[in-house]
C-alpha positions as CSV (number, residue, x, y, z in Angstrom):
1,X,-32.7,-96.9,117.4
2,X,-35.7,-96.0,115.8
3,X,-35.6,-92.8,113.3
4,X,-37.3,-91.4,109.8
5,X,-36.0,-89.1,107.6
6,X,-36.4,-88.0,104.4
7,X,-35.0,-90.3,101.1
8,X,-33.4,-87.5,99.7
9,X,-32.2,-85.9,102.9
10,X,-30.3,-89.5,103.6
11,X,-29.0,-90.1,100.6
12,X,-27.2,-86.5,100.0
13,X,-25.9,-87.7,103.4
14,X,-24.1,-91.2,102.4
15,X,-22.7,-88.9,99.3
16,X,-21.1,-86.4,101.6
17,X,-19.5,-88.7,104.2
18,X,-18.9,-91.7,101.4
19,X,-15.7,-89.9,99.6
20,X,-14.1,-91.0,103.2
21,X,-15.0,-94.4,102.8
22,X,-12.0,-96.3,101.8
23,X,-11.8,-98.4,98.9
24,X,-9.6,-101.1,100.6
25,X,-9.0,-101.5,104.1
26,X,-7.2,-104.2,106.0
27,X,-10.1,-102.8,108.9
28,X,-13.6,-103.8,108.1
29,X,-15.2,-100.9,110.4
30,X,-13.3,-98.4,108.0
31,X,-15.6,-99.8,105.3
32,X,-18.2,-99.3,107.3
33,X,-20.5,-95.7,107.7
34,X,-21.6,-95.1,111.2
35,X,-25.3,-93.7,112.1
36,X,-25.8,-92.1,115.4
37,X,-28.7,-89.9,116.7
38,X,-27.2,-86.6,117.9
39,X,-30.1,-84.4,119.6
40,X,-33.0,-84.8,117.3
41,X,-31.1,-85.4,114.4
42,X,-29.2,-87.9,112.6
43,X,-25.4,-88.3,112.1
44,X,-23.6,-90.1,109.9
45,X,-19.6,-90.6,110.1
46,X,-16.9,-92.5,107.8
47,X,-13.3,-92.8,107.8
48,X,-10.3,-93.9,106.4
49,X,-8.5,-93.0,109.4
50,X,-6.9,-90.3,107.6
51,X,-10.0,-88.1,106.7
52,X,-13.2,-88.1,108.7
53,X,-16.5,-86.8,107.3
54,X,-19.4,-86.3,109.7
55,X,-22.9,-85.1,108.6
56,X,-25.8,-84.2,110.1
57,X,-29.5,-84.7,108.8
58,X,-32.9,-84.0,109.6
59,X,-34.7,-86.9,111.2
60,X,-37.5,-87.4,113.6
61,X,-36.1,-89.6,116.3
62,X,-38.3,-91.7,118.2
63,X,-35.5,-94.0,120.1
64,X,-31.9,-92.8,120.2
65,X,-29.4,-95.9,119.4
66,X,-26.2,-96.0,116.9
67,X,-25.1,-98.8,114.7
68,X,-22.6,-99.6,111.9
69,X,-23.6,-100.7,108.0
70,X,-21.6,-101.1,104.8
71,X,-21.4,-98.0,103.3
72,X,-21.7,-98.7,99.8
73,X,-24.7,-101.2,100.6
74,X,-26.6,-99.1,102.2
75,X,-25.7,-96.2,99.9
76,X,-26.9,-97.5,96.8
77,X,-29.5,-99.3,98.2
78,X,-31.1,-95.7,100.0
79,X,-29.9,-94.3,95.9
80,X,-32.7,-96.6,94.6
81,X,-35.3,-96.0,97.0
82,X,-38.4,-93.7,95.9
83,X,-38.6,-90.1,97.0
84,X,-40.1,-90.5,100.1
85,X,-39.6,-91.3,103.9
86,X,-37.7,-94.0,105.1
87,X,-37.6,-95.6,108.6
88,X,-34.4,-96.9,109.8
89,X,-34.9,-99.5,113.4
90,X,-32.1,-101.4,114.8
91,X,-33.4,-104.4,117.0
92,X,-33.2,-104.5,121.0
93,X,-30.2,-107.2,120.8
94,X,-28.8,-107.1,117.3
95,X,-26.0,-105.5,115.3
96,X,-28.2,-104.9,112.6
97,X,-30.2,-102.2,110.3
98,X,-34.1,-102.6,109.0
99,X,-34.9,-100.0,106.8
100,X,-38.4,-99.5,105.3
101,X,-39.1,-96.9,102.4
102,X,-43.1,-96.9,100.6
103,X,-43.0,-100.8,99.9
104,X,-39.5,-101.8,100.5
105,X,-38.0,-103.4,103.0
106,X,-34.9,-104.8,103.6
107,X,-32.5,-105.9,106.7
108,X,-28.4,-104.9,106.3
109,X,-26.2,-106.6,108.8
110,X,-24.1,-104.4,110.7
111,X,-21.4,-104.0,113.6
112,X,-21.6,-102.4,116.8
113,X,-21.0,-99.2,117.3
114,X,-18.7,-99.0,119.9
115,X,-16.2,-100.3,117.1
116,X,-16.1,-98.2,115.1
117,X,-12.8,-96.2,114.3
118,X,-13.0,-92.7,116.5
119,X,-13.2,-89.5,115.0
120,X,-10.5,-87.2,117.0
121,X,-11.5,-84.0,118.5
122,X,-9.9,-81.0,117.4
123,X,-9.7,-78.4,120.4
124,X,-7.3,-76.1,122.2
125,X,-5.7,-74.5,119.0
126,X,-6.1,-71.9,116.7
127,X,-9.5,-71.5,115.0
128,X,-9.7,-69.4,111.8
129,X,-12.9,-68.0,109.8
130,X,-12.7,-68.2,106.4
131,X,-15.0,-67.0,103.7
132,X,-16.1,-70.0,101.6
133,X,-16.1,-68.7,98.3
134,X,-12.3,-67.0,98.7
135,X,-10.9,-70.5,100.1
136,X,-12.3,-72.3,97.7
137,X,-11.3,-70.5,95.1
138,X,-7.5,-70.7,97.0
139,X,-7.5,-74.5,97.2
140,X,-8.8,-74.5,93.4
141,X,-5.5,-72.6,92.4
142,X,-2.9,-74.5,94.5
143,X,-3.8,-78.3,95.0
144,X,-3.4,-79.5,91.5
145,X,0.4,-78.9,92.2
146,X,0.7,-81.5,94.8
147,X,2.5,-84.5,94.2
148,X,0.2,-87.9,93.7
149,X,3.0,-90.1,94.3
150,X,4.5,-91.1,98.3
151,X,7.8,-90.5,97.2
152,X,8.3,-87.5,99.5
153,X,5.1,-87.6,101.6
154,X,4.9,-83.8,102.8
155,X,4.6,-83.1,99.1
156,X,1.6,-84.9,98.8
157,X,0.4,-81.9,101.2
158,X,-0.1,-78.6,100.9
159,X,1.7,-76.4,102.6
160,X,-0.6,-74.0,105.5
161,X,1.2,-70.8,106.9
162,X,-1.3,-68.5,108.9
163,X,0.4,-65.7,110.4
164,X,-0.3,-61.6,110.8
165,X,-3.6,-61.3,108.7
166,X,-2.7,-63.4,105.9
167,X,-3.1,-67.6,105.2
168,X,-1.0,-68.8,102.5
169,X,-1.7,-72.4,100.7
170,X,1.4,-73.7,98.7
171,X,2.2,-76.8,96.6
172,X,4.5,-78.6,94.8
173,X,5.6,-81.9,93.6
174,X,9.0,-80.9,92.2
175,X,8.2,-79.7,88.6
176,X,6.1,-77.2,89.8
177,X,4.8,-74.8,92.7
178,X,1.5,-72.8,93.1
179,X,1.1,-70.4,95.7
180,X,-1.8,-68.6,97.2
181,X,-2.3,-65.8,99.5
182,X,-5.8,-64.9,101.6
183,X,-6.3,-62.5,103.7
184,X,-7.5,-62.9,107.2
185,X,-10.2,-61.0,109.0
186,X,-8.8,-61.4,112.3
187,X,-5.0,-61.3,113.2
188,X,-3.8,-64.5,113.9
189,X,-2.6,-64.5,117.6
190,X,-0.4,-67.2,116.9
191,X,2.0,-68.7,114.3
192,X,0.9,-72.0,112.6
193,X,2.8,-74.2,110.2
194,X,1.9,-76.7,108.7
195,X,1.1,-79.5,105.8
196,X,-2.4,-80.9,105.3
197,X,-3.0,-83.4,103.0
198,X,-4.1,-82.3,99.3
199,X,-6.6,-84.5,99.6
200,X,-8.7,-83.5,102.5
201,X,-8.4,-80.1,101.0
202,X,-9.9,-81.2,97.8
203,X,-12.5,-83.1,99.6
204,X,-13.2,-79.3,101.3
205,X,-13.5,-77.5,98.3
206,X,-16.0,-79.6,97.5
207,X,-18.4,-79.7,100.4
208,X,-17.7,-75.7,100.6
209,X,-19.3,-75.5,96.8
210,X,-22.8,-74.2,97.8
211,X,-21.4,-72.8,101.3
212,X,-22.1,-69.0,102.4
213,X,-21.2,-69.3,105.8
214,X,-17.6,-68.6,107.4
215,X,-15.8,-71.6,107.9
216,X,-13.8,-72.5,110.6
217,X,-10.3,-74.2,110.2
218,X,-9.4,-75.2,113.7
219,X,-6.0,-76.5,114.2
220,X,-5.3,-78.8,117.9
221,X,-3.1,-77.5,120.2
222,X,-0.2,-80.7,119.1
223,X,-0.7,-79.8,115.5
224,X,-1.8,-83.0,114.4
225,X,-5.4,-82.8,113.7
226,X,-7.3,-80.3,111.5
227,X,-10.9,-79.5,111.7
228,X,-12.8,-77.7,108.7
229,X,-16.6,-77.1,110.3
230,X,-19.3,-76.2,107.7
231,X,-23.2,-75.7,108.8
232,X,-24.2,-79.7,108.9
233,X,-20.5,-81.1,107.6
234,X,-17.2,-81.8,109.5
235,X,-14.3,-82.5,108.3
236,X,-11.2,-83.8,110.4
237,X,-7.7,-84.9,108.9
238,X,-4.6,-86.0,110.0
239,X,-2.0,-83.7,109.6
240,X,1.6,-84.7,107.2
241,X,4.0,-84.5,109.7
242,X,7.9,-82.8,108.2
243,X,9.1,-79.7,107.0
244,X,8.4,-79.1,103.7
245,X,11.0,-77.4,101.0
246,X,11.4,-73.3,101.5
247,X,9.5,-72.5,98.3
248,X,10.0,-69.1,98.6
249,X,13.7,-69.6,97.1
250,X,12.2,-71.2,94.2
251,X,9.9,-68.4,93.0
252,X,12.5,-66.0,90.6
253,X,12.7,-62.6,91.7
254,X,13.7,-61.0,87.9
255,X,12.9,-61.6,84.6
256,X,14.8,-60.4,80.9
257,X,11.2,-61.3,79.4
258,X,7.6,-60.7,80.4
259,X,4.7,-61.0,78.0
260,X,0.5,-60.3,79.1
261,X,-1.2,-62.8,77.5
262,X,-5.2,-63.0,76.8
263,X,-5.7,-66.2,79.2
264,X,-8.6,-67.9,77.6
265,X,-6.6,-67.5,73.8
266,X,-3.5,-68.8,76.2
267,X,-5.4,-71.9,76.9
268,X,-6.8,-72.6,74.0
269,X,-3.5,-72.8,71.6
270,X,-2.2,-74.3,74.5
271,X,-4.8,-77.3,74.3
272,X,-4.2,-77.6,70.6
273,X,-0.8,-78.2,70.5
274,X,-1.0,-80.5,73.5
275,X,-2.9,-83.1,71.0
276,X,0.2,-82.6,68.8
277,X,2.7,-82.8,71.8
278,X,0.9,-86.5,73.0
279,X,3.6,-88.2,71.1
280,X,6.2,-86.0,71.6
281,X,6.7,-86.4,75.1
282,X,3.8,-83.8,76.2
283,X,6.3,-80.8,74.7
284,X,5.1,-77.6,73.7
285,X,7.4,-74.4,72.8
286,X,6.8,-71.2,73.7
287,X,8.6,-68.6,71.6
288,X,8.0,-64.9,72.9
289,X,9.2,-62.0,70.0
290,X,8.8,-57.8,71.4
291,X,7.2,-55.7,69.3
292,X,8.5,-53.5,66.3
293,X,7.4,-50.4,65.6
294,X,4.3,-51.3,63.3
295,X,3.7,-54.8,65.2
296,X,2.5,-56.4,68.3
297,X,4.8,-58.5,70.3
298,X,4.3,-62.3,69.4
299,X,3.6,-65.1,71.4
300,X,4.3,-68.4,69.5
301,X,3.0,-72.0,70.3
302,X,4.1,-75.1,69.0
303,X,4.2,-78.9,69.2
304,X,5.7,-81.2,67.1
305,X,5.7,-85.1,67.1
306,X,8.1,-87.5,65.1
307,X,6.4,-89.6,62.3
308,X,3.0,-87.6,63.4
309,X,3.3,-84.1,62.5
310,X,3.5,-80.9,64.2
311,X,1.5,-77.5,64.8
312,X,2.3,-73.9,65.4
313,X,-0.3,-71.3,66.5
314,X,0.2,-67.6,67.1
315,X,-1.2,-64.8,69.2
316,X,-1.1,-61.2,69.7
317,X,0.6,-60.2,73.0
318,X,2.3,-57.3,75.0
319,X,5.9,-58.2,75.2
320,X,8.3,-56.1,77.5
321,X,11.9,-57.2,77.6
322,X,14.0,-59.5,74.9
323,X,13.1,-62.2,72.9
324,X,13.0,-65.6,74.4
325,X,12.5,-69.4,74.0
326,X,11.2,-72.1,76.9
327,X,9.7,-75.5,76.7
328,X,6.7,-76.7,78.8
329,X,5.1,-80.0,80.0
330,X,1.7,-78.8,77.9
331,X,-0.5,-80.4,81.1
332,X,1.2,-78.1,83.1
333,X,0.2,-75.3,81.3
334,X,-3.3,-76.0,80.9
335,X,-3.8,-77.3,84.8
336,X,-3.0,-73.6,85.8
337,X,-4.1,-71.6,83.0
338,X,-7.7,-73.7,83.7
339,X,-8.1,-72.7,87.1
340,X,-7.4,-69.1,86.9
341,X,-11.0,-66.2,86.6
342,X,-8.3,-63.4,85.4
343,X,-8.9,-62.3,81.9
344,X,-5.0,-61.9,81.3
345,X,-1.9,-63.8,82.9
346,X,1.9,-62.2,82.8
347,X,4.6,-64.9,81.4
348,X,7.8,-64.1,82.8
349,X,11.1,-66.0,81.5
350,X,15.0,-65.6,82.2
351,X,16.4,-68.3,80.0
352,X,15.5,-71.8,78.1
353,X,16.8,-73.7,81.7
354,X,15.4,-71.1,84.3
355,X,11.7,-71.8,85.3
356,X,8.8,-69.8,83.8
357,X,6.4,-67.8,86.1
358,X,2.5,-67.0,85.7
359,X,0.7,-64.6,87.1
360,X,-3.0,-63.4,86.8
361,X,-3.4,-59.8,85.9
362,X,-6.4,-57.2,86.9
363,X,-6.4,-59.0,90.5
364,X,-4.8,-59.1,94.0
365,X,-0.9,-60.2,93.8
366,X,-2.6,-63.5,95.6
367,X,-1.2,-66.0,93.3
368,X,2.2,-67.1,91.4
369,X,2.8,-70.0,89.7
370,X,6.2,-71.4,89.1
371,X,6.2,-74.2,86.0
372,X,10.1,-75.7,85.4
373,X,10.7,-76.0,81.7
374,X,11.4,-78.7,79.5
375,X,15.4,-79.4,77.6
376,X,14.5,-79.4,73.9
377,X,16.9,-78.7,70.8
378,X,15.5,-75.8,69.3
C-alpha cells in the first residue's frame, strides 16, 4: 500500500472511528484500527465488536494494500504531526506501517489485515431517511434515561419502534422514562421493533453534529444488525436482543395538578438546590400552590441537608388543579430540563408516591418525560 493524504484529513479520521476502539480487549485486533484503500480513497475501520465505525478520507492512492496499526499509536502520533501531507507505505512482505510527514518518519508495527475483526453487512431490511438535525435532537432527549449498569441489559438500550409514519425512541433504567416521537417521511412498509444500544446512539448523535444530509438507518432482515450511513461515516451495531418493559403503561394518563413552568428559571433553582441536596441524598422538594385571586400560582423549590443547611427558592408559575407536594432525585431534573429548546415545560403530579410528568410546551406533543419521585417526610 502506498497512499498520501492530508494531516488534518487523517487525523479527523482516527477521531471519528477511535470512540470504537476499546479500551480493554481480551482480542489484540480490536485494539487495533484498520486502513484499507476503497476506490481512490482511504478507509479506516475500528471495532469493539459491538459498534463498528468506518470512515472514509481523501487520499491519492498510488498502490492499493490494507494493513492493521494500534490505534492510539498511530493516532496521537498523526495528532502531533505538522499540518501537512503525510505518506503512509506498507512494505512488499511485512505487517507493518511507515509513515512520513515534512521531516518525520517513523515505522508502527502492525497485523495483517485479513485478521482483523469483520464489520457485518447490513442488507435486506428496512431502510429509513432521517433528517439529521430532528434525530439528533430525538436521541439528545431520550438516551440520558438509559440504564449504565448490565443489570437488565435491554435497558441499557433504547427502545426503536418504526411503524405508520412515525419512529419512536424510548428509555428507561427504572427511575425514569423518556420518550420521543419523529415523524417519518415515508410510511414504513413494515413493522420494526427493536432495542439498540444507547451507546451506539450516542456515538450517532455525535457524528450527525455538522450533518445536513438524510440519514439512513437500515435495519437487516434477522434484526440483529443496525446500520446508520452518513456522507463519509458508517456506523454498524449489534442489536440488544429481549423485549423490553411496555412503557406505555408507565406514562399517567391524569393529573389533580399541572403547573407551566418558565424552563430555564426551572433549571436554574433546580441547580441551586441540588448543591444543597449533595448531602441530603440528591433530594429536592417541589411544592406547587394555585393561584388566589390577586396572586400567581407558586412553584416552590427546596433542598435541605442535615448539619449543612438548607435552601428554598421560589418562582412564578401557572398552576391548574390543587395544591401538591413531590420529591425528586435533583439530577433527574436537571438531565431533562437540560436537554429540552422549549421555553416552558408542563409539571403534572397526582400524589407525593405517583410519578411526576414533564412536558415541553409551544412544540409538537413529541416528547414526555416520566421522573418517579422520592419518599421524604414532609
Amino acid at each position: 500500500m502506498k497512499v498520501s493524504s492530508l494531516q488534518e484529513n487523517l487525523s479527523k479520521g482516527l477521531s471519528t472511528v477511535g470512540r470504537a476502539v476499546p479500551v480493554r480487549s481480551t482480542l489484540p485486533q480490536a485494539s487495533h484500527v484498520l486502513l484499507q484503500t476503497d476506490e481512490g480513497r482511504l478507509k479506516l475501520v475500528a471495532t469493539d465488536l459491538m459498534i463498528a465505525i468506518s470512515c472514509w478520507i481523501g487520499a491519492q492512492v498510488e498502490e492499493e494494500g490494507a494493513v492493521t496499526v494500534p490505534a492510539r499509536l498511530l493516532s496521537d502520533f498523526v495528532t502531533s504531526l505538522p499540518n501537512e501531507k503525510i505518506e503512509l507505505t506498507t512494505p512488499a512482505r511485512g505487517r507493518g506501517l511507515h509513515i512520513s510527514c515534512a521531516r518525520n518518519e517513523a515505522t508502527i508495527a502492525g497485523m495483517d489485515a485479513g485478521d482483523f475483526p469483520p464489520v457485518p453487512g447490513v442488507a435486506d431490511g428496512l431502510t429509513l431517511k432521517l433528517d439529521p438535525k430532528t434525530l439528533r435532537r430525538a436521541i439528545g432527549q431520550v438516551q440520558f434515561a438509559a440504564a449504565t449498569d448490565d443489570t437488565r441489559p435491554v435497558l441499557t438500550g433504547i427502545h426503536t419502534l418504526a411503524a405508520d409514519r412515525e419512529l419512536t425512541l424510548a428509555a428507561a433504567d427504572g427511575f425514569r422514562l423518556a420518550v420521543h416521537k419523529l415523524p417519518l417521511e415515508q410510511d414504513v412498509p413494515e413493522k420494526v421493533e427493536v432495542i439498540i444500544p444507547a451507546r451506539a446512539l450516542r456515538e450517532v448523535e455525535r457524528l450527525i453534529a455538522d450533518e445536513e444530509d438524510p440519514v439512513e438507518m437500515a435495519f437487516n432482515a434477522g434484526r440483529s444488525q443496525v446500520l446508520f450511513r452518513l456522507k463519509s461515516v458508517e456506523l454498524v451495531a449489534t442489536l440488544i436482543q429481549g423485549t423490553f418493559p411496555n412503557y406505555s403503561q408507565l406514562i399517567p394518563q391524569s393529573y389533580t395538578t399541572r403547573a407551566e413552568i418558565d424552563m430555564r428559571e426551572f433549571l436554574q433553582e433546580t441547580r441551586i438546590a441540588a448543591i444543597f441536596a449533595r448531602d441530603g441524598a440528591g433530594i429536592v422538594r417541589v411544592q406547587l400552590d394555585p393561584s388566589g385571586d390577586k396572586t400567581p400560582g407558586k412553584l416552590t423549590i427546596s433542598a435541605r441537608a442535615e448539619e449543612i443547611g438548607d435552601h428554598r427558592g421560589e418562582i412564578d408559575v401557572k398552576v391548574e388543579g390543587e395544591a401538591s407536594k413531590i420529591a425528586f432525585n435533583s439530577r433527574y431534573l436537571q438531565d431533562v430540563l437540560q436537554v429540552l429548546d422549549a421555553q416552558q415545560v408542563a409539571l403534572e403530579t397526582t400524589s407525593p408516591s405517583s410519578p411526576g410528568v414533564i412536558r415541553p410546551i409551544g412544540t409538537s406533543d413529541d416528547y414526555v418525560h416520566v421522573v418517579m419521585p422520592m419518599f421524604v417526610q414532609w
